[in-house]
C-alpha positions in Angstrom: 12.0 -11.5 -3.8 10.3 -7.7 -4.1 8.7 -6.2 -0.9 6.1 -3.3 -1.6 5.0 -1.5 1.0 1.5 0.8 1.2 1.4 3.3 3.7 -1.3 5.6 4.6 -2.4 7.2 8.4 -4.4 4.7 10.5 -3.5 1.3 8.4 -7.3 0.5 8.5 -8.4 2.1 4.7 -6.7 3.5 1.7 -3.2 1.3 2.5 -4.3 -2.2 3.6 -6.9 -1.9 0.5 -4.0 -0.9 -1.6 -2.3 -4.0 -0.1 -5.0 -6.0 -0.7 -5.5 -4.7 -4.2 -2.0 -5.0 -5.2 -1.3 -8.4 -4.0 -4.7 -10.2 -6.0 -3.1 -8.3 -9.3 0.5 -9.6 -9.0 -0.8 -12.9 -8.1 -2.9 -13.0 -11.0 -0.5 -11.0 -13.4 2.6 -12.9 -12.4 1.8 -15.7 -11.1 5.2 -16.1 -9.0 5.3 -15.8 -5.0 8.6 -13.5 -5.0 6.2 -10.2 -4.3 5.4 -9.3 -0.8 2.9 -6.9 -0.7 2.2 -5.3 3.1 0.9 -1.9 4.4 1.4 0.4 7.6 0.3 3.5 9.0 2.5 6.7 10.5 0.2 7.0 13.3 -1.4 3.6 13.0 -2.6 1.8 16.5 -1.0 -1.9 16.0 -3.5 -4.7 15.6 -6.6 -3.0 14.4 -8.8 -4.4 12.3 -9.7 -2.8 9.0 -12.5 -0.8 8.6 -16.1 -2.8 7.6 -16.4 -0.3 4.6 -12.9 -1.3 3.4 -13.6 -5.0 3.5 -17.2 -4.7 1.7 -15.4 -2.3 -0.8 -13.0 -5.6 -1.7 -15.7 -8.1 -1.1 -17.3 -5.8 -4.3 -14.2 -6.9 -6.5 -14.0 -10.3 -4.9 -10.8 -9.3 -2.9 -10.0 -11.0 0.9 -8.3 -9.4 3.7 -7.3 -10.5 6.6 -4.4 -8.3 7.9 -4.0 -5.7 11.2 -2.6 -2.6 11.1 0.9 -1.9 11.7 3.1 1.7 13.0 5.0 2.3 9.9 8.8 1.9 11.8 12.7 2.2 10.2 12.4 -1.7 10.4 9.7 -2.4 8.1 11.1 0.4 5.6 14.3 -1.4 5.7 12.5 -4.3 4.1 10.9 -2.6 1.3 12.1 -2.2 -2.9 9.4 -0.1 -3.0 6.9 2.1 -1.0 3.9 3.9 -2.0 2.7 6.7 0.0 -1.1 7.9 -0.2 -0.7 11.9 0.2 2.9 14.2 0.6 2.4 14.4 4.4 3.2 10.5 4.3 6.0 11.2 1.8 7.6 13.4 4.4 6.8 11.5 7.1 8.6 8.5 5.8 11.4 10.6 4.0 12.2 11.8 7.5 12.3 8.2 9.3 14.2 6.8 6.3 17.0 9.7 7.0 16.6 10.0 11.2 17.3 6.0 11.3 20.3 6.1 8.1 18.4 3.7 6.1 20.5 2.8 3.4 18.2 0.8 1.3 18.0 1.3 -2.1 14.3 1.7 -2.6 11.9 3.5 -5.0 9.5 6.1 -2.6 6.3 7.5 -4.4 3.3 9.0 -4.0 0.7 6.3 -5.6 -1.2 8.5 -7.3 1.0 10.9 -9.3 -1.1 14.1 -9.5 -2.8 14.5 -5.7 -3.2 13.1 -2.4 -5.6 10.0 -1.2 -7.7 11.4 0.6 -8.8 9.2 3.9 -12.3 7.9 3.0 -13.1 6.9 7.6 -16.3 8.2 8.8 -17.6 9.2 5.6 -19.7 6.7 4.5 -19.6 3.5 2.1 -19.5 5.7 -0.9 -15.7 7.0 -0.7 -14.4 3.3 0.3 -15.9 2.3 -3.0 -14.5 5.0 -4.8 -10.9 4.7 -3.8 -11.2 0.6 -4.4 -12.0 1.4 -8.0 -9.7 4.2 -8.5 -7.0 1.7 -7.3 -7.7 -1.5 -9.6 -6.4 0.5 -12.0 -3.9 2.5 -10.6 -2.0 -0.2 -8.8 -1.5 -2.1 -11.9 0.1 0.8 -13.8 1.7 2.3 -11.3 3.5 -1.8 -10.4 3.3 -2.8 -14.1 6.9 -1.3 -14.7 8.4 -2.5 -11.9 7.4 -5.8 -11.7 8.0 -6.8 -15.7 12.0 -5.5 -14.5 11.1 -8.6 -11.8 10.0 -11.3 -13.8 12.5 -10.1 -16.8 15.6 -11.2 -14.7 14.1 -13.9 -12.8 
């Protein structure tokens, strides 16, 4: 089993849409139920919904979500073979919980987008939602791609 987790600030945006994203492609791509694909914010309130412009931006690429948000915690991040952060504060947010709580875990612990921060599309309109739904059909896949043919090579 592989456990990816998508982290962002509030859990109601960029990571449950990465989630979302991520977990239609390895269905489709794989077809195998040993991925796990979950989300969580560092200052997330637990058990909000996400945000109407996130949903209609999946509903545009036929994508379902059903989830709440979750506070990222040392629990969930013990869990994970790999994590995806949406800017460098999150990186250092969850670099700092993985070392305060001794998380021994092997994991891999990225930025998803390799060049520059996610920005956090709330209160700005439909437009940015859309945007950053886009940007991550293809993003996801190549950022996973590697790390999921490693998966399905030794299963």
């Amino acid at each position: 089993m592989l456990s990816i987790l998508f982290i962002c600030s509030g859990n109601t945006c960029r990571s449950p849409m990465a989630q979302a994203i991520a977990q239609s492609w390895s269905n489709k791509a794989f077809k195998t139920n040993q991925i796990t694909v979950s989300s969580a914010g560092t200052h997330a309130t637990p058990n909000s919904p996400i945000s109407p412009e996130a949903l209609v931006a999946l509903a545009r690429h036929n994508i379902p979500y059903e989830g709440k948000s979750q506070l990222l915690s040392a629990e969930l991040l013990q869990e994970q073979d790999i994590i995806f952060v949406m800017t460098k504060e999150h990186l250092r947010h969850t670099q700092e919980l993985i070392v305060q709580n001794k998380i021994a875990k092997n994991h891999t612990l990225l930025t998803l987008h390799p060049e520059q921060d996610i920005q956090d599309p709330l209160g700005k309109g439909q437009q940015p939602y859309d945007k950053i739904a886009n940007e991550f059909m293809s993003l996801i896949p190549s950022q996973l791609q590697p790390h999921l043919t490693l998966l399905t090579e030794s299963a």
